[in-house]
N, C-alpha and C positions, 0 to 999 in steps of 0.2 A: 869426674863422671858421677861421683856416689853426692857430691854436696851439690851441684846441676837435679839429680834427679830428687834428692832429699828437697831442694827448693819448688821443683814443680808439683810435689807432695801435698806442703806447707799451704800452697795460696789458695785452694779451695778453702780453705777454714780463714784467711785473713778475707776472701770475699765474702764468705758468711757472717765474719764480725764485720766486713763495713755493711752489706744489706741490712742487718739488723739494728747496726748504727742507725743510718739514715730511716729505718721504720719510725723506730723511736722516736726519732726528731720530729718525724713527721705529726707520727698522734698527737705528742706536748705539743706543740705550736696548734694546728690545725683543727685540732679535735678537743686536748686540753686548753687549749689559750694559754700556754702557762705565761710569765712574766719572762724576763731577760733575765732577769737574776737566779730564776728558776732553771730556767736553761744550762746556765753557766756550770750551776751544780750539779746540774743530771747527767751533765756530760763528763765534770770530773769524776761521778758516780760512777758512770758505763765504763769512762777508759782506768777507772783504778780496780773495778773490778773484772772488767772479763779479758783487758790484757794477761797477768797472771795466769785466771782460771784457765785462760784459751791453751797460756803455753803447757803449764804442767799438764792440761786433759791432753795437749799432743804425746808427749811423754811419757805417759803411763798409756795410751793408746799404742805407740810405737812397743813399749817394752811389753805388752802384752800380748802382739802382733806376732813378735819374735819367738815368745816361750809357748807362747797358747797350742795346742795341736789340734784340736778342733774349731772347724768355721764357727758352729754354732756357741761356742764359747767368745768369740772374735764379734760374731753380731752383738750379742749380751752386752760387752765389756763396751761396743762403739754407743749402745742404748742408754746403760746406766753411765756412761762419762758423758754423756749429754746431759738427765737428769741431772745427776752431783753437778755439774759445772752451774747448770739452772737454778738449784737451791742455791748453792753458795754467791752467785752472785745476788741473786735476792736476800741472803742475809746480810753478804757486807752495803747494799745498797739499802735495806732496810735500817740498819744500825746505824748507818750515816743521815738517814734522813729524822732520825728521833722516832721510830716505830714503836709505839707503847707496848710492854711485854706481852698483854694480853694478846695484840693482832700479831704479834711475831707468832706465837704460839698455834694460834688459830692461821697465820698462813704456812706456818710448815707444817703442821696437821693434813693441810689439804694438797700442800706440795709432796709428801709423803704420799698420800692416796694417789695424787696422778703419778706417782712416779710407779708406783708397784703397777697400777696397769698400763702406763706404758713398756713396763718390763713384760708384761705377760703378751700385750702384741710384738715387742722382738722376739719373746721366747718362741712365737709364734711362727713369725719370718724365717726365724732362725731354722727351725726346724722343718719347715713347708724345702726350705733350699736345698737341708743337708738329706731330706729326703730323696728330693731329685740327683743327688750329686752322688747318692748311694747307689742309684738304680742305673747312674750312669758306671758306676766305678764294677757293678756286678757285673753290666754286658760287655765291660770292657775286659772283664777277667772271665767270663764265659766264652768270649772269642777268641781271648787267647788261647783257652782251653781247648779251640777245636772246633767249639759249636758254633760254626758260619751261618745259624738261620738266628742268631740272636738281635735281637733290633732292640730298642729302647723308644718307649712314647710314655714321655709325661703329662700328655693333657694338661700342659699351660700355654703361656702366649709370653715367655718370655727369653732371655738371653740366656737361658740355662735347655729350654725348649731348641733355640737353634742350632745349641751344643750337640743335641741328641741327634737333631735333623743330621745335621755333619756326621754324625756317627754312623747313623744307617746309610747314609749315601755312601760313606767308606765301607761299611760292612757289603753294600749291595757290590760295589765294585769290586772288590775285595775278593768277595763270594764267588763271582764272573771269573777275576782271573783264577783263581786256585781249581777252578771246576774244568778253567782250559786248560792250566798245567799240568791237569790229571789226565786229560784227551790228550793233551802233546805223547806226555810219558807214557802214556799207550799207545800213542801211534807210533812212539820209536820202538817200542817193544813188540811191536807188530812186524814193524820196517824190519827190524836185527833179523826177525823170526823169518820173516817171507825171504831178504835176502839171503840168508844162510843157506836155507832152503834152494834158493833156485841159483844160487853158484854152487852148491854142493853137487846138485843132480846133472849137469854138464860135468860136469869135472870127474867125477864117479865116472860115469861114461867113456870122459878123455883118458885116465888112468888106466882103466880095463881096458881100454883094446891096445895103447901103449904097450904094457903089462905081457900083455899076449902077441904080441908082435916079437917084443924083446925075448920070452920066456920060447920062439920057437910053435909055439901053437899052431899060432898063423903064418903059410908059411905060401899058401896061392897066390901067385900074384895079384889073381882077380880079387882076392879075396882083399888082400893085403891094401890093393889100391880101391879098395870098398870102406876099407878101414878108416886108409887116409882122406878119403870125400866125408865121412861119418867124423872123423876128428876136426876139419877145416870147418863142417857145419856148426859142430859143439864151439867152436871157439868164437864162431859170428855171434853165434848167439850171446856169448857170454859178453862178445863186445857189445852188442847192440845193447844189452841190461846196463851196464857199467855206461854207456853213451848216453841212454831213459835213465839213469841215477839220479846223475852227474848235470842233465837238463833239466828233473823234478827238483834237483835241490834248488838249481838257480832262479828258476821260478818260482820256487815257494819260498825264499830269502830276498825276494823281489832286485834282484841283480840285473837283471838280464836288460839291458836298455835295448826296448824294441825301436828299431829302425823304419818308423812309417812313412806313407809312402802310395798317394792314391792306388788303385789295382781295381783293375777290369776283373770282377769275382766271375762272371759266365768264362771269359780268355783262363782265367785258373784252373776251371772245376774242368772245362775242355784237356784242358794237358793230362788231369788226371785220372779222366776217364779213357781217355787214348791209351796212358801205360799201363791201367789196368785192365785193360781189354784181353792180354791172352791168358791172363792169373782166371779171367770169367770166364773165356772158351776152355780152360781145361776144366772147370766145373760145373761147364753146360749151363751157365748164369748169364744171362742178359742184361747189358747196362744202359740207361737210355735217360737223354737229358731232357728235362722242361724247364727252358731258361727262360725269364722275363726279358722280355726282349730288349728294352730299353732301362737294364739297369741300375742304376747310379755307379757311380764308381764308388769304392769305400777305401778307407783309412789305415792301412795296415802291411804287417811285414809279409813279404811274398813268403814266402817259404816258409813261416810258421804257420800260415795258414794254409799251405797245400800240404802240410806235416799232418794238419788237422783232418784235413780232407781225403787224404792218403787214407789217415787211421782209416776211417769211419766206414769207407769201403772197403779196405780187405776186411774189416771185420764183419760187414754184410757179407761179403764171398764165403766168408767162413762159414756163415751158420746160415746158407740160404741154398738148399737142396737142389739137386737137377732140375734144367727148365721155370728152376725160379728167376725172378726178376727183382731188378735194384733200381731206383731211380735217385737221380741227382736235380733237384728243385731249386730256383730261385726265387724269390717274392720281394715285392716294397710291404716293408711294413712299418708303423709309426715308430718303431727304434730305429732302424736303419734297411739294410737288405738281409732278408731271413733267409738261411740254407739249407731245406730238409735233403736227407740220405734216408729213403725208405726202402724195406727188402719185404720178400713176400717169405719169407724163413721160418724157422723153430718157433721164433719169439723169445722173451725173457721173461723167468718165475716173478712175479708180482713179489714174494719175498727179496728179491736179486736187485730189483729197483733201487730202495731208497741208498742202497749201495757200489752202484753201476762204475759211479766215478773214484771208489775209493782206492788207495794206493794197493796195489797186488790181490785186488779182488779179482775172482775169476766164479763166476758163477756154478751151479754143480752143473750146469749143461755144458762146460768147455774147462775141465778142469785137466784134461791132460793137456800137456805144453805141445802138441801135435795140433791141437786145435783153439788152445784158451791164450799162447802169448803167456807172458811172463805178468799183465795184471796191470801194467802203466802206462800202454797205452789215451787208455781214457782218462787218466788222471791226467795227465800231461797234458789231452786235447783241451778239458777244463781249464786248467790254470794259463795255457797260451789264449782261450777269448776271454778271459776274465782277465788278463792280461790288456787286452782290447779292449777292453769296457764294456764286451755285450757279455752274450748269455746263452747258456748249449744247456741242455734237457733230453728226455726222453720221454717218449711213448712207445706201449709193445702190449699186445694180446701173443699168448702163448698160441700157439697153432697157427698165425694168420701174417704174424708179419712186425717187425721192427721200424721205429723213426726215427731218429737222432735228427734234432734240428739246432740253428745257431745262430744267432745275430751279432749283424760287426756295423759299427757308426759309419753312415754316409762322408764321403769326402766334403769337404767346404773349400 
């Protein structure tokens, strides 16, 4: 592997000595006229001298590749072994053709001269590169440091230029994720907090009246069998949390293979307003449908979407005062079939908003668990049509009335 790649090293410089071969030949014939006999000798001239010259400038290229520690010493070193190789082969080719001292003298004079300024344009090179390679090497150790708004722009047009490009598109993504991992790691330290929270506060409850049952307290029956209706509720609840965990997780671990399944949305939203019909007569709430008559059938799992549908109105029954009304809406609309749930109720704080859907948010107008739910409901509704492919929202004036609406793709 090492004498393979040492050879495909090599032949860039044996094609450079034959290009320059055949230059040569070219001009003497074509340009010089020279004779055949002339020929003969120029050629043993070129291959006695720049076979040699060529090998040792690999050689001393090579061992100065290895110890050198700076590029810019590395450009210098490939400059001036071009020069030295250039003078020497025009001395041993001068010497062999009979060059009279004086023009030896007078052409290494002037080989000397182009040689220092061709050193001064590598010095040049050299250090236009190790500039860039500095500015790359600073943003690469300023990001490691921490500082994710670091970019790098060299204002060139070259292959050291791309380098950078590469680097801020790493740093741009980079930046993305580390800015999610910090939202994740807060939303779990939210998640710990709110759960803690609301399996603490059932159970606190289940405890105490236990507690007091055992301890003799409570000792009425009426009372006792009040107890045990007050403990069978705390425990629903606690299951119903643990059941919304347990469904948030799998749908936000994208698990959950929905089972779809054309579905008549009016035949759905019908079932649900049927069951919740005596949940609205006991709070004097009116439910009343406006179905598009004729409308598509759409794409989706029954039951996650009458889960959806479920939520959206007991949460209108919740927060929608005596003699209020709730309606259930269907629409065509160029996503698919649109479903508003409007109430005529409280409303939601304009602050409450951009946070409606977050996991265990419960706005300050429903923050006891008597009337706010434990907060994932609406999480849950979002990620089951995001799940679907459509899209749920909200609009709401305080005083005047709630919307929750939702779109699900037509069946094909």
């Amino acid at each position: 592997m090492a004498l393979k790649y040492k050879v495909q090293e090599f032949w860039p410089l044996l094609l450079g000595l034959g290009i320059a071969f055949f230059v040569a030949l070219i001009i003497a014939i074509y340009v010089m006229q020279a004779p055949t006999s002339d020929l003969k000798d120029l050629i043993q001239f070129l291959l006695t001298s720049s076979l040699p010259s060529l090998l040792g400038g690999y050689l001393v290229f090579a061992l100065g590749r290895k110890w050198l520690r700076s590029i810019k010493l590395k450009i210098l070193l490939a400059y001036s072994l071009g020069v030295v190789i250039a003078i020497l082969n025009i001395y041993v080719t001068s010497r062999l053709m009979f060059v009279s001292p004086h023009d030896f003298y007078l052409l290494g004079l002037l080989l000397i001269f182009a040689a220092l300024i061709s050193a001064s344009f590598g010095y040049l090179l050299a250090n236009s590169m190790t500039q860039s390679l500095w500015q790359l090497q600073r943003g690469a150790q300023e990001f490691a440091a921490g500082d994710f708004s670091t970019r790098v722009d060299l204002n060139e047009a070259d292959e050291l230029s791309d380098v950078a490009e590469a680097f801020n598109m790493m740093a741009d993504e980079l930046q993305r994720s580390f800015a999610r991992q910090r939202e994740l790691e807060q939303a779990r330290r939210d998640l710990i907090a709110a759960v803690s929270h609301d399996l603490r506060t059932p159970l606190t409850s289940i405890r105490a009246m236990i507690e007091a049952m055992a301890d003799g307290v409570v000792t009425d029956p009426s009372m006792v069998k009040r107890y045990y209706f007050n403990i069978r509720s705390q425990t629903e609840n606690l299951s119903n949390l643990i059941n919304d965990l347990f469904e948030l997780s799998k749908l936000e671990s994208e698990q959950t293979q929905l089972r779809l399944e054309p579905v008549n949305i009016n035949d759905l939203l019908s079932d649900v307003l049927e069951s919740m019909q005596q949940q609205a007569r006991n709070k004097n709430v009116s439910l009343k449908a406006i179905f598009y008559e004729d409308a598509p059938m759409i794409m989706a799992e029954f039951d996650k979407i009458q889960r959806v549908a479920y939520n959206l109105v007991q949460n209108a029954i919740r927060h929608t005062p005596d003699n209020g009304t709730i309606s259930l809406e269907t629409t065509v609309v160029p996503q698919g079939v649109q479903v508003n749930v409007a109430d005529t109720g409280e409303g939601i704080d304009p602050d409450d908003l951009p946070h409606i859907f977050d996991q265990f948010f419960r706005g300050e107008r429903s923050r006891s668990r008597e009337t706010g739910g434990a907060g994932l409901g609406l999480a849950i509704a979002k990620r089951i049509i995001e799940a679907h492919n459509g899209q749920i929202w909200v609009d709401s004036q305080v005083g005047q009335g709630t919307r929750f609406s939702f779109t699900l793709p037509v069946a094909h």
